[in-house]
C-alpha positions as CSV (number, residue, x, y, z in Angstrom):
1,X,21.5,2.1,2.0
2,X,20.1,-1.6,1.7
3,X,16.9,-2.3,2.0
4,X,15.0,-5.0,2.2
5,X,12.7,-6.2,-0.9
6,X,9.0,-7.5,-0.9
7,X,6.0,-8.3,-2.9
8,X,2.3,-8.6,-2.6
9,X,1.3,-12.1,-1.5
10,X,-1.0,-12.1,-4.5
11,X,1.6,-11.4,-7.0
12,X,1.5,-14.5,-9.3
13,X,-1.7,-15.9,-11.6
14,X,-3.3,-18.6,-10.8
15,X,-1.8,-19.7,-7.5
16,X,-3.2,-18.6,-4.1
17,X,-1.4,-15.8,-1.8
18,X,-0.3,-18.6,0.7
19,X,1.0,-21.1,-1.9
20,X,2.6,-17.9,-3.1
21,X,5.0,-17.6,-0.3
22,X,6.9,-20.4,-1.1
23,X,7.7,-19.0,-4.5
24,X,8.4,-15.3,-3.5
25,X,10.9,-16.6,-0.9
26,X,12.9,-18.8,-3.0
27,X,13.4,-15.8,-5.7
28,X,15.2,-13.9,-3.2
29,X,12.4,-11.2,-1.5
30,X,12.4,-10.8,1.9
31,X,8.7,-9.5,2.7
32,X,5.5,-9.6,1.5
33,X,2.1,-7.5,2.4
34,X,-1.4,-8.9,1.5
35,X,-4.9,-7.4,1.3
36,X,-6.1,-10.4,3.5
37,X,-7.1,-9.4,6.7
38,X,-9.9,-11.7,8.2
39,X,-7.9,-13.2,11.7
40,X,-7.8,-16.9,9.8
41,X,-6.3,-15.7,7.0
42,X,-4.0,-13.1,8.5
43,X,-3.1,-16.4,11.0
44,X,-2.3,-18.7,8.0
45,X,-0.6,-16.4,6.1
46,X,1.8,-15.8,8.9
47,X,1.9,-19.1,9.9
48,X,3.4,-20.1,6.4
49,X,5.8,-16.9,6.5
50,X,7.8,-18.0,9.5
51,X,8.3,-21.3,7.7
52,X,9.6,-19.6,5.0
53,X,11.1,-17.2,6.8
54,X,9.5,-14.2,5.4
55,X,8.9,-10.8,6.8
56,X,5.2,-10.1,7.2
57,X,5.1,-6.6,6.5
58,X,1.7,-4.8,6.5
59,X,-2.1,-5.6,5.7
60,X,-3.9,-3.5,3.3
61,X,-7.0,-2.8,4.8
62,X,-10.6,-3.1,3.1
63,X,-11.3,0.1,1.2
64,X,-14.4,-0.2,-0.9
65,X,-17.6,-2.9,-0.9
66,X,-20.6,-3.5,-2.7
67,X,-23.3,-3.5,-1.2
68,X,-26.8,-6.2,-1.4
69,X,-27.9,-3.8,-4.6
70,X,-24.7,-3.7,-6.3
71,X,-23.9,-0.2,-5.0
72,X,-20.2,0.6,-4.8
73,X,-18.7,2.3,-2.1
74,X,-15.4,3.9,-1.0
75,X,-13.1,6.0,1.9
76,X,-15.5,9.0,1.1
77,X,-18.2,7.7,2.7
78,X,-15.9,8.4,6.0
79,X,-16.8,12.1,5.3
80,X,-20.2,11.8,4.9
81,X,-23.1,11.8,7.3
82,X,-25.1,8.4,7.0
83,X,-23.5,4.8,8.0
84,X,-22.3,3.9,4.6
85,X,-18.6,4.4,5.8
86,X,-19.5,1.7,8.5
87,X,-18.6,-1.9,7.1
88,X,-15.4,0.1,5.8
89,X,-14.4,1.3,9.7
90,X,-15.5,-2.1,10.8
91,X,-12.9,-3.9,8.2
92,X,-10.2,-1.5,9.1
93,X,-10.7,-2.3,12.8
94,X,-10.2,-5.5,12.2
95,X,-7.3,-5.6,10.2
96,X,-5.8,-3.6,13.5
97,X,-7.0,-6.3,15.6
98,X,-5.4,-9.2,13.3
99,X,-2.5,-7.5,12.5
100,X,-2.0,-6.8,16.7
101,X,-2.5,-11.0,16.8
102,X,-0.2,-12.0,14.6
103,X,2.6,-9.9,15.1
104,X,2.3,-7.9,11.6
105,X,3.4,-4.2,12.2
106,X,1.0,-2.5,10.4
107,X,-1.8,-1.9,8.2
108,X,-2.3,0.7,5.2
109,X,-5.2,2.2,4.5
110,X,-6.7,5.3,1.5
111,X,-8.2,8.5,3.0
112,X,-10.6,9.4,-0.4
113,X,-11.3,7.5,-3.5
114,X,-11.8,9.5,-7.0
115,X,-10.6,12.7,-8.4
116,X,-12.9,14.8,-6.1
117,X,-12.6,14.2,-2.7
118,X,-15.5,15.4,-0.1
119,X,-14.8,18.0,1.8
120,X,-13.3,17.7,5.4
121,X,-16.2,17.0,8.2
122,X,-15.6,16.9,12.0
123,X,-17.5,13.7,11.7
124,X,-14.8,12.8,9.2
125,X,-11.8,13.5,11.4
126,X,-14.1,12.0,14.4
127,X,-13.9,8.5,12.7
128,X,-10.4,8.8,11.8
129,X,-9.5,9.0,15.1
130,X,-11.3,6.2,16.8
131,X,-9.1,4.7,14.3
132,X,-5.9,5.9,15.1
133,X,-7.1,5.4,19.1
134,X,-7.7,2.0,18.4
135,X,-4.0,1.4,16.4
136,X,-2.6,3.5,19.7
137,X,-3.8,0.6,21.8
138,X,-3.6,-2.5,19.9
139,X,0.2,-1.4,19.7
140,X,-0.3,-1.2,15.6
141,X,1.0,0.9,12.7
142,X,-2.1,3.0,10.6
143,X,-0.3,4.8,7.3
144,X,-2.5,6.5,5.3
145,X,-1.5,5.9,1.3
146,X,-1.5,9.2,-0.7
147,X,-3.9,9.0,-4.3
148,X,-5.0,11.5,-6.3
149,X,-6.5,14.1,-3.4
150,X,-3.7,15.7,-1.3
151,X,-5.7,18.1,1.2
152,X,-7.5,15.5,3.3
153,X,-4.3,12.9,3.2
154,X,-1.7,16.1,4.5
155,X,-5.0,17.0,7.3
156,X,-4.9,13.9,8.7
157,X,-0.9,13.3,8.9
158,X,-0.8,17.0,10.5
159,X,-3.9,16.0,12.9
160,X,-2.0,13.1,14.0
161,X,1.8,14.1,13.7
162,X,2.8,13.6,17.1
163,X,1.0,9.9,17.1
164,X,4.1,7.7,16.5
165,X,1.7,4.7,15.5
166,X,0.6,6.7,12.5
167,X,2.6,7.4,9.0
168,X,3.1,7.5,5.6
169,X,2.4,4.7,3.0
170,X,4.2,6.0,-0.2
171,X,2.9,5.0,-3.5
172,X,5.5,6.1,-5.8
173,X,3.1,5.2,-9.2
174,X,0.0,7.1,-7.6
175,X,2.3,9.8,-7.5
176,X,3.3,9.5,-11.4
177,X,-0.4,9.4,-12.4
178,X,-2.2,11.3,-10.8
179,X,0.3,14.0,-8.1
180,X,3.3,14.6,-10.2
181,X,3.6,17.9,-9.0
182,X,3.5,16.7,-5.5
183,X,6.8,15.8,-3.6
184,X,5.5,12.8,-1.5
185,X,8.8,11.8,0.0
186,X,9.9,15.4,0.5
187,X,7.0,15.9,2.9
188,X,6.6,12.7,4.7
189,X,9.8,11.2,3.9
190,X,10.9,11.2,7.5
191,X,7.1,9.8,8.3
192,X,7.1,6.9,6.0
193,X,6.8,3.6,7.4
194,X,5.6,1.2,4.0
195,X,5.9,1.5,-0.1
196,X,3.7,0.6,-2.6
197,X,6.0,0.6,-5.8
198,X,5.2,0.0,-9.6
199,X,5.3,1.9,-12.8
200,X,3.1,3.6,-15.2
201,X,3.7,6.6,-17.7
202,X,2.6,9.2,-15.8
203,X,-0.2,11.2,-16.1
204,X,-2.3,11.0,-19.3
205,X,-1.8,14.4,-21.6
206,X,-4.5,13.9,-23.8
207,X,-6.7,13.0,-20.9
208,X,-6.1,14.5,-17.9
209,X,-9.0,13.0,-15.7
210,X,-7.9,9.2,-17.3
211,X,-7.3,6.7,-14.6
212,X,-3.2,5.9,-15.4
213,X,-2.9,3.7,-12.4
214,X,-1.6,0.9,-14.7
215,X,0.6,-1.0,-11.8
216,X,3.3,-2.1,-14.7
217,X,6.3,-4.0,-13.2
218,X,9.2,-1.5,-13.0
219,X,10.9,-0.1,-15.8
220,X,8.1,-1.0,-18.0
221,X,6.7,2.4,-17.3
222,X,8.3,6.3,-17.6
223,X,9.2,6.6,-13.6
224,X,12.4,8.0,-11.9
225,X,13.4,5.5,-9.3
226,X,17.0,7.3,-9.5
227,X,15.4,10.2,-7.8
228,X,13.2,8.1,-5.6
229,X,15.9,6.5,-4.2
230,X,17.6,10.0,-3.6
231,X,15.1,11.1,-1.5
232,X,14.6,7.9,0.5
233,X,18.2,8.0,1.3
234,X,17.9,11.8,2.0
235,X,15.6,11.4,4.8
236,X,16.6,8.2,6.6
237,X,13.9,5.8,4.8
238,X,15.0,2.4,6.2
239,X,12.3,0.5,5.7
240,X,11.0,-2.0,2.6
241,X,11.1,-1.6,-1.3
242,X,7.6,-3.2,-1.8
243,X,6.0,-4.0,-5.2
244,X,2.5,-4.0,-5.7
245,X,2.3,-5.6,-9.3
246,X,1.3,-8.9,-10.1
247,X,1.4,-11.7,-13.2
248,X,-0.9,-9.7,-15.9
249,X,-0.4,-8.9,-19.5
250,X,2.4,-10.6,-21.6
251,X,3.6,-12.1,-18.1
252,X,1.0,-14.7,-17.5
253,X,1.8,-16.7,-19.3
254,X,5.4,-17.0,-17.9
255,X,6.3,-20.3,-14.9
256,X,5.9,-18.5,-11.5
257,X,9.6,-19.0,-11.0
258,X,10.4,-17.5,-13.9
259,X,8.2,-14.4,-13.2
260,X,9.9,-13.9,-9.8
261,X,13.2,-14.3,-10.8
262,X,12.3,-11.4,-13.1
263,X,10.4,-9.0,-11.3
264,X,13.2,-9.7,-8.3
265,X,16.0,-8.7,-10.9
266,X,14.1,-5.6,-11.6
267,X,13.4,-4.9,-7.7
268,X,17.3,-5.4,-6.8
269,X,17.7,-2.7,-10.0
270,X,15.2,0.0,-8.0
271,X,17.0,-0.5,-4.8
272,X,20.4,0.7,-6.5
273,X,18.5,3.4,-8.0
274,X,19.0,2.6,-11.6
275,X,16.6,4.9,-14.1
């Protein structure tokens, strides 16, 4: 099956995500997805996509912030009592609202952050679905993006798995690191609506609890895309190959043209399913 090929807009050092569309279209991808997801940005960003005529894909929502005392926080805060998890709801709503306004699909978004996820809350599953309620009616995509916790990612895909506006966003290198035993695609395949693909070497065997979420181009780490594509094929998975690497390491100091050229040579590789 063809499919078509995309990148994050922030893929290449140095140059912002806008004056990055330019460059991604001329090495041959078709569609993009961005973290952006403020209206003005969303409305640029799309703006310069149709005159380049890119695919906007999705918008990866807001999932952690600092707060005024340098305190970090993440998706677990959903599952918590308190109003932590608030700026976090309020960025995901709007991404929905810009994505609705600018004619993007869909937005991702993570369910947990860290090794040990909080344990399920009806005040948890309450906020979740004032968000899926809210994707429902702007007419909007929500995919939840699996990590390392599986229990609360498979609750909230069953809760919801009769809401067509709700799916799967596979990340085929959070599945190397940190899932491995986990058959994403075999699950969910049929639910899958975006990809997040990279490479790494898999979990860590000296250290288990390492964070291996390296986002190496492909084929610079250890992971199957033979099988991957297999499994896509197996259950209908028409939608885009998507990378979410970017110009780090020995590649930065390579011409943006040169970069993409590369990393598209690579992608087109993936899509045939080439170990």
């Amino acid at each position: 099956m063809e499919r078509r090929l995309g990148v994050q807009s922030t893929c290449l050092a140095g140059i912002p995500e806008l004056d990055a569309l330019k460059y991604i279209k001329e090495a041959g991808f078709d569609c993009f997805f961005t973290g952006a997801y403020k209206l003005e940005q969303v409305a640029a960003l799309k703006n310069e996509a149709d005159k380049q005529g890119l695919d906007f894909e999705f918008i990866h929502a807001k999932w952690n912030y600092a707060d005024a005392l340098g305190g970090r926080f993440y998706m677990n805060d959903f599952w918590k009592p308190g109003l932590a998890y608030l700026p976090l709801f309020d960025a995901t709503i709007e991404a929905l609202d810009s994505a609705a306004a600018c004619g993007v699909s869909g937005i991702c978004q993570h369910v947990t952050a860290g090794w040990v996820a909080p344990p399920a809350t009806d005040l948890g599953f309450e906020r979740f679905d004032r968000l899926v309620e809210h994707a429902v009616k702007k007419g909007v995509k929500l995919t939840f993006e699996n990590l390392r916790n599986f229990g609360l990612l498979a609750a909230l895909l069953e809760r919801y798995d009769r809401v067509p506006e709700v799916g799967f966003c596979y990340d085929n290198g959070h599945e190397h690191c940190y899932t491995e035993t986990v058959p994403f695609l075999d699950l969910w395949g049929k639910r899958t609506y975006f990809t997040h693909l990279h490479d790494n070497y898999g979990r860590d065997k000296e250290d288990p609890a390492k964070d291996a979420d390296y986002h190496l181009l492909p084929y610079d780490g250890t992971f199957d895309y033979g099988e991957m594509i297999k499994r896509m094929d197996k259950y209908g998975y028409d939608g885009a190959l998507t990378l979410e690497v970017g110009q780090y390491g020995k590649y930065r100091e390579m011409t943006p043209e040169d970069f993409l050229a590369m990393l598209y040579e690579r992608t087109v590789r993936l899509s045939k399913g080439e170990k």
